[in-house]
N, C-alpha and C positions, 0 to 999 in steps of 0.2 A: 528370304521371304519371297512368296510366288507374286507374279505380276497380278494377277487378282487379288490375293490377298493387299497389296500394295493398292489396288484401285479404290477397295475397298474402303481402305483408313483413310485416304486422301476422301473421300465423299464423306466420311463421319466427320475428318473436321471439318469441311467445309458446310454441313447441317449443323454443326454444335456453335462455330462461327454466326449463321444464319440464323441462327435463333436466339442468340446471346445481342444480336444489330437490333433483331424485331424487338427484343428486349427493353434495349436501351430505348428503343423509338416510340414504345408503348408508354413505357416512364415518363418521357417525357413530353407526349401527349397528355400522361394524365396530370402532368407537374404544370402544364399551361391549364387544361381545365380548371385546375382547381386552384386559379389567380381570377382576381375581380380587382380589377382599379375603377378611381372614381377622382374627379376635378373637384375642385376648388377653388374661388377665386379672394382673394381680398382686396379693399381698397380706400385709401386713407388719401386725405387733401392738406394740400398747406400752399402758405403764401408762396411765391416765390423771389429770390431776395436777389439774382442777376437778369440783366437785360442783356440780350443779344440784339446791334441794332447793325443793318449795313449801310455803310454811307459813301458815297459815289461823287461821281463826276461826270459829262464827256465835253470835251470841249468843242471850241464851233469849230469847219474846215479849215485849216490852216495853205497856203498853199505848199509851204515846206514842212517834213516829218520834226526839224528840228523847231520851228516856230511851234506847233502842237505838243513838243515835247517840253517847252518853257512857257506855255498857260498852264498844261496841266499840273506840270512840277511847281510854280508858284502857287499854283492854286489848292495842290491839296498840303503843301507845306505849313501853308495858313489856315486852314480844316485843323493840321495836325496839330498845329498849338493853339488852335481854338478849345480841343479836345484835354491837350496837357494843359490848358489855364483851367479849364474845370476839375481838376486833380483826376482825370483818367492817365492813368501810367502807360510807358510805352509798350509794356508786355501786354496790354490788353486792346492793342490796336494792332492789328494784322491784317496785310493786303491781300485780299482774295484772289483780284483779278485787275489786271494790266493788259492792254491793247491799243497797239499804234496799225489804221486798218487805214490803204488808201480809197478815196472816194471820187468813184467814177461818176457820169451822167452821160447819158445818151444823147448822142448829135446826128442830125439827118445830115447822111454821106458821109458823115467821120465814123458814127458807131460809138465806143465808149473813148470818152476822152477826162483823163486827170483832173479831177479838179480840187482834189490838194489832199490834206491827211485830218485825220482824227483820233483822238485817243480816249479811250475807256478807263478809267481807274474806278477800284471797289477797295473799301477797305472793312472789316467787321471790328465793331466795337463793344467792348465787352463792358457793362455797365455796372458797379458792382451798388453805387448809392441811386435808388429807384426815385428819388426825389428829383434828380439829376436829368432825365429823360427829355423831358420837355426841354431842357437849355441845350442837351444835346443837340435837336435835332435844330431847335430856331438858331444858335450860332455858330451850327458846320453851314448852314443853308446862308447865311451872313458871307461865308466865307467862297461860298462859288459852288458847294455840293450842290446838283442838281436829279440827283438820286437818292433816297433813303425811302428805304422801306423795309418787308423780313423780318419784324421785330418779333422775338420771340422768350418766351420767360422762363430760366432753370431756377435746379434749387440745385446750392454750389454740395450740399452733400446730402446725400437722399441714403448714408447705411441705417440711418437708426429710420429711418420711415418705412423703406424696405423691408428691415424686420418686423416692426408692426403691423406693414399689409402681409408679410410672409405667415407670421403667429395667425392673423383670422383668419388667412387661405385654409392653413393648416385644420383649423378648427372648424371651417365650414363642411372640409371635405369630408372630415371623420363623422359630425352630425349628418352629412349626407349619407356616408356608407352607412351606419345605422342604422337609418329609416327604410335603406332601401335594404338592405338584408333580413330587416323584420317583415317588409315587405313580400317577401322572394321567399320568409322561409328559411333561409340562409345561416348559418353560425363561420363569423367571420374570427381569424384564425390574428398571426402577426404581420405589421406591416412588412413587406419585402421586398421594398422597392421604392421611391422617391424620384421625381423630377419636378422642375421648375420655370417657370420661364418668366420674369419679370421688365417688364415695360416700363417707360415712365411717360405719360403724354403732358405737352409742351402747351398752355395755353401762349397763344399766339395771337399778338395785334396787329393787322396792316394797319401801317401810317400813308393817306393817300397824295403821292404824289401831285396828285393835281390842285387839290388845297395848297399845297407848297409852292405850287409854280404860282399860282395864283396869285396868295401873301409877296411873293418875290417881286412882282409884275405893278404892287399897288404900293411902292414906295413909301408913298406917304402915309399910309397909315403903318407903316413898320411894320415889321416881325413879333409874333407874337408868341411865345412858348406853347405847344398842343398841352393838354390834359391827355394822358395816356393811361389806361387802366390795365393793371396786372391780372387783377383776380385771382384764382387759384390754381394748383396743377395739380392733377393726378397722377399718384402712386399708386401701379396695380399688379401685383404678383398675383399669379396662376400656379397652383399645383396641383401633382396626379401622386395619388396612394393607391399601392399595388398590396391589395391584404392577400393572404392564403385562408383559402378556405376548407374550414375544419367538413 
């Protein structure tokens, strides 16, 4: 074969290459035009039946790390079986956070000088009897807790709620495409496509610390259990349907 004729054949397949790319690229221009998706949301409420509560400590300066480290440890020992007398189990007390931090104070011509240690303890309590809440907090507060607050409410299984809010996301979305295709003109084809994104929001109480220090400071009239209110939480799934359009 002559070198032109060779130049030749090489430029036909690389037009019949080129045109088979435009091809494929034309396709699937027209395979995206002719997709419409459309949201949906649903969203169902119910009680919720666990308390998340965090309950604290810090204790005063100690001059020594290990004097700080035998308040605190006596003191949330007594927290913690203040907690196990109210039948909270130990799998549902977990320490968040632990810190032994020295504390300085500023001296004219010395600069920062020791003035002994302190320690931080966090523990979160998982609550599972909601009646329990208020004794929670008034007999860790009994016991030297000088922090609680973050109180926030789940529901221990949210599958069958999620389906419910997922089933009316569903059906919102499709009565949307609908309206909006008779709208537009449109002759909507099969769904081709599916995503999801499901949330759950946490109704949340602060319990205020200063109330607590308060009761703590007025002895005489004792502790008294808060009234805490649950309320309700929201379940809310989001979905997008991708139709083809006829």
């Amino acid at each position: 074969m002559k070198k032109g004729h060779i130049i030749l054949a090489v430029i036909g397949i690389l037009a019949i290459a080129g045109v088979a790319v435009a091809s494929m690229y034309a396709q699937k221009e027209c395979n995206n035009e002719d997709r419409f998706s459309v949201v949906g949301s649903g969203t169902v409420y119910a009680k919720a039946d666990i308390a998340n509560i965090a309950v604290g400590l810090t204790t005063g300066v100690k001059k020594t790390a290990a004097e700080a480290t035998k308040e605190s440890t006596e003191k949330m020992n007594k927290i913690i079986q203040s907690l196990n007398d109210l039948g909270i189990e130990e799998k549902d007390i977990k320490t968040e956070n632990y810190s032994l931090q020295p504390i300085y104070n500023w001296v004219e011509n010395k600069g920062q000088v020791l003035q002994g240690y302190q320690i931080t303890q966090n523990v979160n309590v998982k609550v599972r009897d909601l009646e329990k809440i208020g004794d929670v907090i008034s007999k860790t507060t009994e016991q030297g807790a000088n922090q609680i607050g973050n109180i926030s409410f789940t529901i221990d299984d949210e599958y069958e709620l999620k389906n419910q809010a997922r089933e009316l996301a569903i059906s919102k979305a499709k009565e949307k495409a609908q309206l909006i295709a008779s709208q537009a003109g449109m002759k909507l084809g099969e769904v081709k496509s599916f995503y999801e994104n499901a949330a759950a929001a946490e109704a949340v109480t602060m319990y205020s610390n200063a109330r607590k220090e308060m009761a703590v400071m007025d002895q005489a009239a004792g502790l008294v259990a808060p009234t805490i209110s649950t309320g309700q939480n929201e379940i809310r799934v989001e979905v997008t349907l991708v139709y083809e359009v006829k």
